[in-house]
C-alpha positions as CSV (number, residue, x, y, z in Angstrom):
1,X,135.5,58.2,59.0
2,X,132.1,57.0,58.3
3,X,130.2,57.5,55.1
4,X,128.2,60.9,55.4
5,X,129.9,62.0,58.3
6,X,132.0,64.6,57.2
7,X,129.7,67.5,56.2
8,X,128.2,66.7,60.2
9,X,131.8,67.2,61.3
10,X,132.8,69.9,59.2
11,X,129.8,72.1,60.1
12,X,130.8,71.9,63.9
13,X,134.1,72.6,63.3
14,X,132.9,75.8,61.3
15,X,130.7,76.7,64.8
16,X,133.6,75.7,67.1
17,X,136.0,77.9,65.1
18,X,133.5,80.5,64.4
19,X,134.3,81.0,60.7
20,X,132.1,81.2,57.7
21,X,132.3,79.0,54.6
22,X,133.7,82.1,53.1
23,X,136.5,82.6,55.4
24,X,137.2,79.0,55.5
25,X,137.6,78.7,51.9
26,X,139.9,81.9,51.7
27,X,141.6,80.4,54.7
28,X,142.1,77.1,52.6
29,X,142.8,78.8,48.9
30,X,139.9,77.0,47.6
31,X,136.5,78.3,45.6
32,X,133.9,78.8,48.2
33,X,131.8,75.9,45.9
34,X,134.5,73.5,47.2
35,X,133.4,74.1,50.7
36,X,129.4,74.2,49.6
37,X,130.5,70.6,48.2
38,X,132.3,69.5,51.4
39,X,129.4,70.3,53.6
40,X,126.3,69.0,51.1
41,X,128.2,65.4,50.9
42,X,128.4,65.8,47.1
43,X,132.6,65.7,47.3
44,X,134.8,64.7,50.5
45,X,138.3,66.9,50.7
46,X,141.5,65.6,49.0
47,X,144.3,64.3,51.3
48,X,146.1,67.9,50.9
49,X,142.9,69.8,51.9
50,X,142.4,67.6,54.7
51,X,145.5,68.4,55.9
52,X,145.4,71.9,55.1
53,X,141.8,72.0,57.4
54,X,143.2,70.0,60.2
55,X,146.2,72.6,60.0
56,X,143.4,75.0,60.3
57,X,141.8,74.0,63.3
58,X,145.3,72.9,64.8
59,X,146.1,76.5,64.9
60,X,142.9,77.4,67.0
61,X,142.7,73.9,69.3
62,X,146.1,73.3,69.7
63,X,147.2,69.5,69.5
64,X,143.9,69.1,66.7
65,X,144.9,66.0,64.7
66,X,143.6,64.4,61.5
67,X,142.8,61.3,64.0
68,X,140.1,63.7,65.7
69,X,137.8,63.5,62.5
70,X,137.3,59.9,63.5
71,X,135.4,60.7,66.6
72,X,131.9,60.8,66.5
73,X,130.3,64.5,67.1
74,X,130.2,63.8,70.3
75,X,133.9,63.5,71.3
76,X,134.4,65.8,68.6
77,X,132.5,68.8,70.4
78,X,134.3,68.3,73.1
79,X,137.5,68.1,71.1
80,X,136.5,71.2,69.7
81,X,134.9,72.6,72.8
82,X,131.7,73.5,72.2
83,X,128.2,71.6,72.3
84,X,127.4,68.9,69.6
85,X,124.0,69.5,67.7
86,X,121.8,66.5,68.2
87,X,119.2,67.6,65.3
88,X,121.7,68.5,62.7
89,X,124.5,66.0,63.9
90,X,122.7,62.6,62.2
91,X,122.1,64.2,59.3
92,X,124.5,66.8,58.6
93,X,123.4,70.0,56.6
94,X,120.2,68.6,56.4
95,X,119.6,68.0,59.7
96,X,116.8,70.2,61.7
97,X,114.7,71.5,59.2
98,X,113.0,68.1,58.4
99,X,111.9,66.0,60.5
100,X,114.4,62.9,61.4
101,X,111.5,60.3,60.4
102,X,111.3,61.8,57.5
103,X,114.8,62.0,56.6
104,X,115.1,58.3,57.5
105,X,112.7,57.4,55.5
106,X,114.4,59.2,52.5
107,X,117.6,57.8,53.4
108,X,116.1,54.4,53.2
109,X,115.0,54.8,50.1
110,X,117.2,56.5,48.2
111,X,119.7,53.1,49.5
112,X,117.1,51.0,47.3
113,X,116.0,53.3,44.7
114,X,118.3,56.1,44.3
115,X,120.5,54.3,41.3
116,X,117.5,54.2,39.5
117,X,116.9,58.0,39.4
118,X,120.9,59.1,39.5
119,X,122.0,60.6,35.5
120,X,121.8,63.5,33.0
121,X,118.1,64.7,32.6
122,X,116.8,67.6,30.3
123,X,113.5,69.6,31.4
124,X,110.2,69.9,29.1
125,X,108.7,73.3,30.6
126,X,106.7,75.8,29.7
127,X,108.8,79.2,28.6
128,X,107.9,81.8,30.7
129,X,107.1,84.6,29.7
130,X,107.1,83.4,25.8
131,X,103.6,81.8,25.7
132,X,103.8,78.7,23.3
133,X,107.4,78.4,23.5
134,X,109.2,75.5,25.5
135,X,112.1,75.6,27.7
136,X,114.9,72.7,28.5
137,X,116.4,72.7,31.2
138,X,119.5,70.6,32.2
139,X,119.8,68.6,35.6
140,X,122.0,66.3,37.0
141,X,121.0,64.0,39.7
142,X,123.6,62.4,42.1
143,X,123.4,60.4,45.2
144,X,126.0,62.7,47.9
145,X,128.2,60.4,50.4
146,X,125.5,61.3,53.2
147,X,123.1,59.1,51.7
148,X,121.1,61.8,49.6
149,X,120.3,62.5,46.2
150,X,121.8,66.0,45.0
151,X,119.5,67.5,42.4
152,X,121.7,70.4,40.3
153,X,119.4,72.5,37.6
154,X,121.2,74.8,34.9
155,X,119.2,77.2,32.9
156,X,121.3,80.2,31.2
157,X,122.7,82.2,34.0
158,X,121.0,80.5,37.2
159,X,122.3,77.2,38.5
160,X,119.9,75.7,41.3
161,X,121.6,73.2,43.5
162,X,119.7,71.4,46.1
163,X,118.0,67.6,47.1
164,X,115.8,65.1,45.7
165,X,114.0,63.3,48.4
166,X,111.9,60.1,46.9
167,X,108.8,58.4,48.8
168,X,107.2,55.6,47.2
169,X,105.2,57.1,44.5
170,X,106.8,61.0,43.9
171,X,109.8,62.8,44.5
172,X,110.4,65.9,45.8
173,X,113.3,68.3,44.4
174,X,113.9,71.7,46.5
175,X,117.2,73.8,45.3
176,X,118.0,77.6,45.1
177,X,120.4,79.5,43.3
178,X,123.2,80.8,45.4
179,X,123.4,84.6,43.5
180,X,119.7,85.3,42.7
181,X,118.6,83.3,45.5
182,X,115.4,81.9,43.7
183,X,113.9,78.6,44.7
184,X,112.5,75.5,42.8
185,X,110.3,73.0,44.4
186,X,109.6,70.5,42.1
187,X,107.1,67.4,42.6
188,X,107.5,64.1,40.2
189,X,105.9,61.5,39.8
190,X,108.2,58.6,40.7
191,X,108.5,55.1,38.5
192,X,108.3,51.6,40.5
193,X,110.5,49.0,40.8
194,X,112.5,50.4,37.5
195,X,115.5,52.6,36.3
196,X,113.6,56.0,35.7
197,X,114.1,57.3,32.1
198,X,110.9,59.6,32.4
199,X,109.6,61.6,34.9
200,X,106.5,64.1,34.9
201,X,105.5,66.2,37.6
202,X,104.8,69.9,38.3
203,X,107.2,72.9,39.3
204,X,107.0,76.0,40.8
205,X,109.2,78.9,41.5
206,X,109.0,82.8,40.4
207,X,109.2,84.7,37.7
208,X,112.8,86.8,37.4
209,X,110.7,90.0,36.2
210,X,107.4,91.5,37.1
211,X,107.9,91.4,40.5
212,X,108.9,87.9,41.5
213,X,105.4,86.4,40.4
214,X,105.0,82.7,41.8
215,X,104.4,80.3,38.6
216,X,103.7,76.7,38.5
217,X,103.4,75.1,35.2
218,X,103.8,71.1,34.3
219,X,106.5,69.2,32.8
220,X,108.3,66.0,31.9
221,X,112.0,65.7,32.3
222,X,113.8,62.7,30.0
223,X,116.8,61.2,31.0
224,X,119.5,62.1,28.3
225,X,122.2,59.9,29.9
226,X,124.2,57.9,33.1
227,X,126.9,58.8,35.3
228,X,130.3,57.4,34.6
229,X,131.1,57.4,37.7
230,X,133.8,60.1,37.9
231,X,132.5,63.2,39.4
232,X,134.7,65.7,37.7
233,X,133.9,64.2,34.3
234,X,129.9,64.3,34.9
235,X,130.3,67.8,35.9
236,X,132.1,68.8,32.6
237,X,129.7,66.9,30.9
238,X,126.9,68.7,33.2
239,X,128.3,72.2,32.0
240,X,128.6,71.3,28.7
241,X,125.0,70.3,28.6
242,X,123.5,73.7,29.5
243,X,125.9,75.5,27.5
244,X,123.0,74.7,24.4
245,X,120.0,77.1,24.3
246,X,117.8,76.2,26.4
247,X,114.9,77.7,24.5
248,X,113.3,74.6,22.3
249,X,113.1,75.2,18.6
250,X,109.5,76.3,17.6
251,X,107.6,73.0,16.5
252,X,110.3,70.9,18.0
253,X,108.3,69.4,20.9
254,X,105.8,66.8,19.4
255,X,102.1,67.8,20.0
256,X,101.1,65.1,22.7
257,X,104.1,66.4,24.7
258,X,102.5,69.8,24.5
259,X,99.1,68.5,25.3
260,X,100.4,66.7,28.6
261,X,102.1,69.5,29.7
262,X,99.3,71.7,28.9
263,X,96.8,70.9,31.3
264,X,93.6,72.9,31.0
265,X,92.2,73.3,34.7
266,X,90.3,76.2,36.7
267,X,86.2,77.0,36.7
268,X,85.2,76.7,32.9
269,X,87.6,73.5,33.1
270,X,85.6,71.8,36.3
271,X,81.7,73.1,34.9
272,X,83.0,70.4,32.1
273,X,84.0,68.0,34.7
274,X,87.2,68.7,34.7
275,X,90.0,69.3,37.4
276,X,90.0,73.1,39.3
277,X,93.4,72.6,39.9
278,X,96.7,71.9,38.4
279,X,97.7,68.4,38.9
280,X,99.6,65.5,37.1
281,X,97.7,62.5,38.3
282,X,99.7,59.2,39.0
283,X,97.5,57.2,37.3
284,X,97.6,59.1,34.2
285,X,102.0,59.5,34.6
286,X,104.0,59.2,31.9
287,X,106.6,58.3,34.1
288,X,108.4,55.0,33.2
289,X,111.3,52.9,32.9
290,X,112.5,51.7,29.6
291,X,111.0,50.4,26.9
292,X,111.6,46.6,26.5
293,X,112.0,45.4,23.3
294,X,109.3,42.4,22.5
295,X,110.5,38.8,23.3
């Protein structure tokens, strides 16, 4: 089976079969997260889950083999019995809510650039609703089999899991978490031609209390480390990370950090020539690759 292929496959199987990931995951005695895995491209099924899925679907479409996930979607469909879905089918989950160009064009680069943003990164935020104070959050960034960089975010009780898609001078970061169902859509600027050990950019979601306010506030996010390469060790290492208070200690942030992140903006701002908006300017980014040491 190609690389990236699965989640495509998987997902029609789901609409052939009509069964939720829910039911699929009870079906298979697995966490439904091991299913939200299968079908984002971050983790392929073990040989006994296969099995156990192809068992699955055997049981609906008699004669279903684990040969029939080598099909393309096409044959598959018809395997299956029902129609394939052109706009999700290239692209799996991601498919039809972004235009293919678009998703190409992400694709391609995340092939040349992604190693350069993959690792451990901790947030430099803004505390809401604690003016002054500074939040870190924690967030892992891994390129899934389909091609695509996963972007996870952990702050005490909510974990956002979504994508990172990069262009040639920002990246965009969209992810939601799965019980409170709040969003994050994060912009940063991105580094060129270099591993990325600091990013700055602006984020904006809502506030938890007081009515779900929309915030946007700017913020830097350090890279605290690199993948090993083995997935269920990163992600022990990933929960082990936010486990730590995420609220920074008071005077722990140096005080140009706190002056790049607090960006003063809006009428009195502009009459002084200033900006009337919140921005982080990509000629005034901090983000960079490493340091190198003098020759």
């Amino acid at each position: 089976m190609g690389e990236g292929e699965f989640p495509s496959k998987l997902l029609l199987a789901l609409k052939a079969l009509s069964l939720s990931r829910g039911r699929l995951a009870a079906e298979l005695a697995v966490d439904k997260s091991v299913v939200s895995r299968w079908l984002s491209g971050r983790q392929a099924p073990s040989g006994e889950n296969l099995a156990n899925l192809t068992n699955l679907v055997a049981q609906r479409r008699p004669g279903f083999t684990l040969l029939d996930w080598e099909a393309d979607l096409d044959a598959l469909a018809a395997r299956l019995g029902v129609a394939a879905d052109s706009a999700s089918g290239a692209f799996g989950p991601l498919g039809g809510w972004l235009p293919d160009a678009v998703l190409r064009e992400a694709q391609a680069l995340t092939a040349l650039r992604g190693p350069d943003y993959e690792g451990f990164w901790r947030t430099t935020r803004p505390a809401i609703g604690l003016p002054g104070r500074f939040m870190h959050d924690q967030v892992l960034i891994r390129r899934a089999d389909n091609g695509f960089l996963t972007f996870r975010l952990k702050v005490e009780d909510m974990l956002f899991e979504g994508w990172t898609f990069p262009t040639q001078t920002q990246l965009f970061s969209l992810a939601a978490d799965a019980r409170s169902g709040l969003f994050i859509f994060s912009i940063y600027n991105a580094v060129l031609r270099h591993k990325a050990e600091r990013l700055d950019g602006i984020s904006m979601t809502i506030q938890r209390l007081g009515g779900g306010s929309p915030v946007a506030g700017a913020n830097i996010m350090d890279r605290t480390g690199d993948l090993s390469g083995d997935v269920a060790a990163d992600d022990a290492l990933f929960e082990e990370l936010a486990a730590a208070n995420p609220l920074a200690p008071e005077g722990s942030v140096p005080p140009e950090v706190s002056a790049h992140i607090f960006r003063d903006f809006g009428p009195t701002e502009m009459a002084r020539g200033g900006p009337a908006l919140l921005s982080m300017p990509f000629a005034e980014s901090w983000s960079r690759g490493p340091h190198l040491a003098p020759a």
